[in-house]
C-alpha positions as CSV (number, residue, x, y, z in Angstrom):
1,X,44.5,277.5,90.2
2,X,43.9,275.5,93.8
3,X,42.7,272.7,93.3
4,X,45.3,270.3,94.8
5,X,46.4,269.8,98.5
6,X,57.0,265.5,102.0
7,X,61.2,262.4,108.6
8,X,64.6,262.2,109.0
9,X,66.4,264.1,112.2
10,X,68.0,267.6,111.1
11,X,71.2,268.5,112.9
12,X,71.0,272.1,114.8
13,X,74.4,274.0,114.4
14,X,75.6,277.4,114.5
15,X,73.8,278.2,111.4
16,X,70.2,277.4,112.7
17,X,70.7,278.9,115.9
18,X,72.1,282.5,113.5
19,X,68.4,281.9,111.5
20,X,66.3,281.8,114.4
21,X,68.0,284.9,116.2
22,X,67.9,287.0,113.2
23,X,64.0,285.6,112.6
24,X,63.3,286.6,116.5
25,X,65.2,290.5,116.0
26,X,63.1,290.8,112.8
27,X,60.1,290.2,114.4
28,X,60.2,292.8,116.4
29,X,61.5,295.7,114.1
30,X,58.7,295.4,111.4
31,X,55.5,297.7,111.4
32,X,52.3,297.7,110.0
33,X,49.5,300.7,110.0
34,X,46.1,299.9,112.0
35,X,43.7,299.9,109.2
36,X,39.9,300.9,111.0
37,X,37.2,298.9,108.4
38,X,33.9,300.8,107.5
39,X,31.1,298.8,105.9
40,X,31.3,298.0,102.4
41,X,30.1,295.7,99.6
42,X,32.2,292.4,98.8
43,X,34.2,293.1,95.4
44,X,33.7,290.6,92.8
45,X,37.0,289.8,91.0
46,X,35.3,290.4,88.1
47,X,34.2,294.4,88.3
48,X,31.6,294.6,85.3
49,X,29.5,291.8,87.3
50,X,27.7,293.6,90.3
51,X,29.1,291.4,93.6
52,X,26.3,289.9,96.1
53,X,25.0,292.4,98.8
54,X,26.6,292.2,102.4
55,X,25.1,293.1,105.7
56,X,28.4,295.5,107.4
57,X,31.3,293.3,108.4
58,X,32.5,294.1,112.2
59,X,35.6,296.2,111.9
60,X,39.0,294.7,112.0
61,X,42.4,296.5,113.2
62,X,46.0,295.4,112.6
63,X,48.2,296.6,115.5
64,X,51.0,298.9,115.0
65,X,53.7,296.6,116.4
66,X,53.8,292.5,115.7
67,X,53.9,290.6,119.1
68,X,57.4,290.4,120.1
69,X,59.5,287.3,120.5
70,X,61.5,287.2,123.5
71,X,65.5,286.3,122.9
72,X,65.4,283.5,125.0
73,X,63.0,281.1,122.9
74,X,66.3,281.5,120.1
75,X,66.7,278.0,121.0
76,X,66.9,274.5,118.9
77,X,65.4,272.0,122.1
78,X,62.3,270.7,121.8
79,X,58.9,272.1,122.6
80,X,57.2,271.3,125.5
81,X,55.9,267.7,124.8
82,X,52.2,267.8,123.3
83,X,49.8,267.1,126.4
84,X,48.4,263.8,124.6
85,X,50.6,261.2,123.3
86,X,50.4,261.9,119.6
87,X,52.7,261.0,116.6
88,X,53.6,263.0,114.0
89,X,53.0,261.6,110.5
90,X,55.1,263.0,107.6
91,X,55.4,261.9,103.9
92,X,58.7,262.2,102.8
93,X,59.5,261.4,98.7
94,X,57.9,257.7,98.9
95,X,57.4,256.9,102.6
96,X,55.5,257.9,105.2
97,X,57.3,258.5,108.5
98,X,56.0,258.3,112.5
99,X,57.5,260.1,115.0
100,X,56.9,261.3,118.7
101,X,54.8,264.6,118.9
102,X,57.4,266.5,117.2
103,X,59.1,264.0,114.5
104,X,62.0,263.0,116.7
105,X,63.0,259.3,116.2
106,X,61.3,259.0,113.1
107,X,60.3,255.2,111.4
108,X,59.1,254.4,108.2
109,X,55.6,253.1,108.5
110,X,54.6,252.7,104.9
111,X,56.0,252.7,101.3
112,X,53.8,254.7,98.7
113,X,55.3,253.5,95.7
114,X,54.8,256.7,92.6
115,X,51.6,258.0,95.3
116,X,49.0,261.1,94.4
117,X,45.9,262.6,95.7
118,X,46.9,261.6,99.2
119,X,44.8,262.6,101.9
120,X,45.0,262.0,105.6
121,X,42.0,262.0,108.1
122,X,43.6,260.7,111.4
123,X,43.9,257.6,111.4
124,X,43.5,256.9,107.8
125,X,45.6,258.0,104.9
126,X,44.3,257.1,101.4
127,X,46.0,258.0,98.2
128,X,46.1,256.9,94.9
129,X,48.5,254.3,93.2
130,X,48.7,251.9,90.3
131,X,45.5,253.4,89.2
132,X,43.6,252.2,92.4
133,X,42.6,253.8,95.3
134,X,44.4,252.8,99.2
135,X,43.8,253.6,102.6
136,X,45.9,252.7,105.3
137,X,46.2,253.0,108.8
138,X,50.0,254.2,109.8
139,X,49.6,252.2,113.2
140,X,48.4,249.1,112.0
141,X,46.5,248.0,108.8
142,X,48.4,247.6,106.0
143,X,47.4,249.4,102.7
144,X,44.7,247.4,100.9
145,X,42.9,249.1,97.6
146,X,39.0,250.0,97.9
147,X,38.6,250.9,94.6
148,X,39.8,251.6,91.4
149,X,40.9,254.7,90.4
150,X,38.9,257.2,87.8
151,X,40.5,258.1,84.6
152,X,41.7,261.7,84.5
153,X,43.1,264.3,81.4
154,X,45.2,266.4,83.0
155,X,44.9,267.1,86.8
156,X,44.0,264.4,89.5
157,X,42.3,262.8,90.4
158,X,42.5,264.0,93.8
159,X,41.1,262.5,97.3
160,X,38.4,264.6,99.6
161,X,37.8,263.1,102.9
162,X,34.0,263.4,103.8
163,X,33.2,265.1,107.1
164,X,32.3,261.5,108.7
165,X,35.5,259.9,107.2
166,X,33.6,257.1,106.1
167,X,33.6,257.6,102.3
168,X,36.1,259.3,100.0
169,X,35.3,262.0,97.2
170,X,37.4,261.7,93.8
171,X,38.1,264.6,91.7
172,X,39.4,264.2,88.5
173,X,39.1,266.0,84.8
174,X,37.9,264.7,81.5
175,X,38.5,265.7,78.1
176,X,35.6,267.5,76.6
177,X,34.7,268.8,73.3
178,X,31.7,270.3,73.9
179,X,33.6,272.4,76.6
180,X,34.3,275.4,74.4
181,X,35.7,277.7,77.2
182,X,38.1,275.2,79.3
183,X,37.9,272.4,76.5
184,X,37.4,270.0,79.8
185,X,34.5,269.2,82.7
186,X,35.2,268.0,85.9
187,X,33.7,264.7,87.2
188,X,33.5,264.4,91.3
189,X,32.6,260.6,92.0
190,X,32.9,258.5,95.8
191,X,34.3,256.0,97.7
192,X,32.6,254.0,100.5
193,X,35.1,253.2,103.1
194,X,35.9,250.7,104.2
195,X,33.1,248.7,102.3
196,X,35.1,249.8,98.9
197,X,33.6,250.6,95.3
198,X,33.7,253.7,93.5
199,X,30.5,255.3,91.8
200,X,30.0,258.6,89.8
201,X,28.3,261.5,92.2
202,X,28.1,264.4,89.8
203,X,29.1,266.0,86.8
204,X,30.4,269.9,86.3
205,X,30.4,271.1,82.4
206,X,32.7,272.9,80.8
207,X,35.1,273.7,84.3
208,X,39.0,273.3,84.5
209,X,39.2,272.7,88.1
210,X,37.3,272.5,91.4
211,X,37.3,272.4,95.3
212,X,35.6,271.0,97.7
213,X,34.8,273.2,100.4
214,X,33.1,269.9,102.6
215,X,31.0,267.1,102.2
216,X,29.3,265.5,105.6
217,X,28.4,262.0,103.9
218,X,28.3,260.6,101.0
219,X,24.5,260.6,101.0
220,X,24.5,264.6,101.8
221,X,25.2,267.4,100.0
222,X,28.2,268.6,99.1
223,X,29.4,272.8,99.0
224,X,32.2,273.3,96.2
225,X,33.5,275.5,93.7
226,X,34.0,275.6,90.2
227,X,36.4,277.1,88.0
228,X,36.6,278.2,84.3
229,X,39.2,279.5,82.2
230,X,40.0,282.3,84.8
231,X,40.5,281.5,89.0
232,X,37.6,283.7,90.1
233,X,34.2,282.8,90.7
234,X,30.7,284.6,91.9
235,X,28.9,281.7,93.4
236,X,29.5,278.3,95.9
237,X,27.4,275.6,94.6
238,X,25.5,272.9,96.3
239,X,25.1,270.0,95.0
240,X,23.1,266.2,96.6
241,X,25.8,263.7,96.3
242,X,22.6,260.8,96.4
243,X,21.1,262.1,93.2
244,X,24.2,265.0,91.6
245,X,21.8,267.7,90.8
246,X,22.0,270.7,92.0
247,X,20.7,272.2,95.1
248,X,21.2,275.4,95.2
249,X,24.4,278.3,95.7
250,X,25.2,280.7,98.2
251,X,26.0,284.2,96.5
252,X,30.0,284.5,97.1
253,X,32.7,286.3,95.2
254,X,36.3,285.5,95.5
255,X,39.4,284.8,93.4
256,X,42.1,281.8,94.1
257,X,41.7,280.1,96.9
258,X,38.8,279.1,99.0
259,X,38.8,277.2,102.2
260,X,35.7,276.3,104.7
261,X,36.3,276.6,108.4
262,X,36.7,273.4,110.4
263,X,33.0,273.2,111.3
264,X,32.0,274.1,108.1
265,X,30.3,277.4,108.6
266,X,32.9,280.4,107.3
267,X,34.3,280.4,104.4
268,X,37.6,282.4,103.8
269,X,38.6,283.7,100.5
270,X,40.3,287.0,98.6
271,X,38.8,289.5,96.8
272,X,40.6,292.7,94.9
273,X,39.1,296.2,95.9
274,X,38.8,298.5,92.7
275,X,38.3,301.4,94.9
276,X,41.2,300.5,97.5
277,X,43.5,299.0,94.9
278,X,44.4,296.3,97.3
279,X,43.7,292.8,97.9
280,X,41.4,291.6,101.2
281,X,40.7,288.3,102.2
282,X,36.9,287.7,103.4
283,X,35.0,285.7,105.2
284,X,31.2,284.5,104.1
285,X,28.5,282.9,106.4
286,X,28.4,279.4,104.6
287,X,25.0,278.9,107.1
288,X,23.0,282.4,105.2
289,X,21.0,282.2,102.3
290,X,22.6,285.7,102.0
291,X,26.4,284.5,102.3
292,X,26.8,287.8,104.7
293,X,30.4,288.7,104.9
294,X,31.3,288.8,108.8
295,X,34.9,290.4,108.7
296,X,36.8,291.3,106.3
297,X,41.1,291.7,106.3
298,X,42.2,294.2,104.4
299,X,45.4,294.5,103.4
300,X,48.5,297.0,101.8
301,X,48.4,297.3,98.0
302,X,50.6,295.1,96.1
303,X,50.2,292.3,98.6
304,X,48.4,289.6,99.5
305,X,48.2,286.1,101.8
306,X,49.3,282.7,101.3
307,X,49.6,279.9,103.1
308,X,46.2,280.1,105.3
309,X,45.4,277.8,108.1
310,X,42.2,277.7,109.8
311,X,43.0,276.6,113.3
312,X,41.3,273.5,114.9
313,X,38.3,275.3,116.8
314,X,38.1,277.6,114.2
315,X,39.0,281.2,116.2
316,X,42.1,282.4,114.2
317,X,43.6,281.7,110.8
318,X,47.4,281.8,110.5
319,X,48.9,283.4,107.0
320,X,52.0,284.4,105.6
321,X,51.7,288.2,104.2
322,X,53.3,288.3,101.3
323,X,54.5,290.9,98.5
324,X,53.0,290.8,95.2
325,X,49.3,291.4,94.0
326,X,48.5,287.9,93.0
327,X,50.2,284.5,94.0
328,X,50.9,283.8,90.6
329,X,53.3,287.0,90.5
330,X,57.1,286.0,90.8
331,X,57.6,285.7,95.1
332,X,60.5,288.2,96.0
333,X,59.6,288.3,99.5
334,X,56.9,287.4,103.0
335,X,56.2,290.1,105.1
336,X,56.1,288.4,107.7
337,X,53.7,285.5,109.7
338,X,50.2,286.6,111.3
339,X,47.5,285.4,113.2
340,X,44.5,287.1,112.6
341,X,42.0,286.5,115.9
342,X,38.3,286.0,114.5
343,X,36.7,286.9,118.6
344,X,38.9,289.7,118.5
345,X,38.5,291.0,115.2
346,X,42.4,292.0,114.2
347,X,45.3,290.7,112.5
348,X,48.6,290.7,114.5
349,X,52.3,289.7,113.0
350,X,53.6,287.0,115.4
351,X,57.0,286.3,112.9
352,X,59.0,287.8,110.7
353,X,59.2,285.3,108.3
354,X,60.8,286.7,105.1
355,X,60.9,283.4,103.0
356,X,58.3,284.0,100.1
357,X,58.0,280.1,100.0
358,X,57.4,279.9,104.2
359,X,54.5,280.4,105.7
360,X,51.9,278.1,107.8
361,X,52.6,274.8,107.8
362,X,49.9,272.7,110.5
363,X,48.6,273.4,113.6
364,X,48.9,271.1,116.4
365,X,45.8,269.2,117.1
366,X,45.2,271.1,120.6
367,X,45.9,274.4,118.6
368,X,48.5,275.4,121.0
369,X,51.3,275.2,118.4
370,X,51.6,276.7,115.1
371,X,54.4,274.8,112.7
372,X,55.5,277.2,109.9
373,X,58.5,276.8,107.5
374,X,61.1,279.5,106.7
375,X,64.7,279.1,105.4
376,X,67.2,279.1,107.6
377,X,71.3,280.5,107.1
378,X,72.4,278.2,104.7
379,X,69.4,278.5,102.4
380,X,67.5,275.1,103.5
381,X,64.5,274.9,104.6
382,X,63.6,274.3,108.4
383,X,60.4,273.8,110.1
384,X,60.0,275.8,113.7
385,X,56.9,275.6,116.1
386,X,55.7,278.7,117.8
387,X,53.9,278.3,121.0
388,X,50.7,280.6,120.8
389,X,50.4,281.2,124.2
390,X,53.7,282.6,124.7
391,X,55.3,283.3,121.8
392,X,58.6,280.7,122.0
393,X,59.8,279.1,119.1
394,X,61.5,276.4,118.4
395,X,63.5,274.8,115.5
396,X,61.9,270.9,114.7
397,X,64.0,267.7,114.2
398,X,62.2,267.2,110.5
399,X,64.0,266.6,107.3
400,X,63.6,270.1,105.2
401,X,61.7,267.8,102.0
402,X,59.5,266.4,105.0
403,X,55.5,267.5,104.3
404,X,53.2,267.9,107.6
405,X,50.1,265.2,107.0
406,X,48.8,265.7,110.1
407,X,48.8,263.7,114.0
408,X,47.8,260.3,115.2
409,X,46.6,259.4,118.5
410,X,48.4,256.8,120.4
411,X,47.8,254.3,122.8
412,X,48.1,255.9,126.4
């Protein structure tokens, strides 16, 4: 169910420089069918419900042939230095590491202790620890709590950002007895930052998870969803974080995972065609009354995404293609890496990325770059960058149990 969101310098040896050729020659030997899109009706995941009425989604195509990777960008350098002076921040077990743009000559910055529900909205990271919230700025101010933490059953609590960064949104679960499908409810509180304080926001009966699609201020509204016992749903809900009633929801079907565009105004999730017999991921007008569905990605039977990334100005969302009709399927294998181009309306595979745990990783903050992960020779797992303006790749100095948080701006 989603519902939850690790520096060291790796050595570059025979091995990595075998992984990356074989990942370039793959690239270019894999096909996938153009698939033409006629109009059609978003799918609910659950069929005896009828789904919300769409206006007809602009066609998409998925070319025959994945872009090709020339030989030459086999290669374990580094990229071409970012054009602003930003560090790389990573979380690795306890600590979070700085680097330059691309993790070389990576410091310890900060200590998390036993750390959850961290979140990081350059500059701030704020997690959770000793049963209190922290923030902290990697460059400078130390960790210092804001408030305590909310009690949780069994997931969270977890840390939403709101679109301003100036408050904090907690997620966490609560025992419920009068919850006779999940047995739980989910309580969704905030944090002023920096001013501290924690107080209750709203209250969701009888759900085992939720997600926060976004949330502009703490005195706004907020756009989530709610799960039961099963990971579908038919509706987003709205909800005023000043008062926690309701507002009002937006008509949208989709199963898993469900993720808001950076500005807030698409939504992309996944639906399972009855008639097709195949998975498509979708993506709803969050600013409609009507949700209408403005492209749709369909996709082979027995597949489906993982892994998807919205990049920064919000054109194209990277994903790894994957085998298996649901995620929670045992992964045998990725199909490779795609960006599918939102002005362009199609889907093309950039990668070959075979690692069913790869995938998208970050983009960089200009949107140049695109980080993914994929295992290299010896079974360990390597980060690469692939320059989305001309296709080279190259392998990154990270520690494989490194996690991406994100980028800081430094001082020119």
């Amino acid at each position: 169910m989603p519902k939850r969101r690790k520096a060291m310098v790796c050595r570059t040896d025979l091995l990595a420089a075998l992984a990356l050729t074989l990942l370039l020659a793959g690239c270019t030997a894999g096909t996938d069918a153009s698939v033409p899109l006629s109009p059609s009706v978003p799918t609910r995941a659950a069929p005896a419900e009828p789904a919300p009425e769409a206006t007809a989604a602009p066609p998409l195509t998925v070319p025959a042939e994945p872009t090709q990777l020339p030989s030459a960008s086999a290669t374990d350098s580094a990229p071409t230095p970012l054009p602003a002076p930003d560090a790389l921040v990573t979380l690795r077990e306890n600590g979070v590491f700085l680097g330059d743009g691309w993790g070389s000559e990576a410091v310890q910055v900060l200590a998390l202790e036993s750390a959850a529900g961290i979140a990081f909205r350059s500059p701030r990271l704020a997690y959770i620890a000793n049963q209190a919230i922290f923030v902290a700025d990697p460059l400078g101010a130390p960790a210092h709590p804001v408030a305590d933490a909310p009690p949780s059953f069994l997931l969270g609590p977890d840390l939403v950002w709101t679109a301003d960064g100036k408050a904090l949104l907690t997620i966490a679960d609560r025992e419920d007895a009068n919850a006779q499908q999940t047995g739980s409810s989910i309580d969704i509180g905030l944090v002023a930052v920096p001013g501290g304080g924690w107080r209750p926001g709203l209250a969701l009966a009888d759900r085992a998870g939720a997600s926060i699609l976004r949330a502009e201020s703490a005195s706004g509204q907020v756009l989530l969803v709610a799960w039961g016992s099963e990971p579908s749903f038919q509706q987003v809900l709205r909800y005023d974080l000043a008062t926690g009633q309701a507002a009002g929801s937006l008509p949208i079907a989709g199963q898993g995972e469900i993720i808001a565009s950076p500005d807030g105004k698409l939504a992309l999730t996944s639906l399972y065609n009855e008639a097709k017999g195949a998975n498509e991921d979708v993506l709803y007008d969050l600013t409609d009354a009507a949700a209408t569905v403005r492209q749709r990605l369909p996709l082979r039977a027995d597949t489906h995404t993982a892994g998807r990334l919205w990049s920064p100005n919000g054109d194209r969302i990277a994903y790894l293609l994957r085998e298996g009709r649901t995620p929670g399927e045992e992964q045998t294998q990725g199909l490779g890496l795609y960006l599918w181009d939102l002005k362009q309306a199609k889907a093309t595979k950039i990668a070959d990325v075979t690692d069913p745990a790869g995938g998208p990783v970050a983009w960089t903050p200009d949107g140049r770059y695109l980080v993914f992960r994929q295992s290299d020779a010896a079974g360990a797992n390597a980060f690469y960058a692939l320059d989305t303006t001309d296709n080279t790749l190259r392998r990154l100095p990270l520690d494989p149990a490194s996690r991406i948080l994100g980028w800081l701006p430094q001082a020119q």
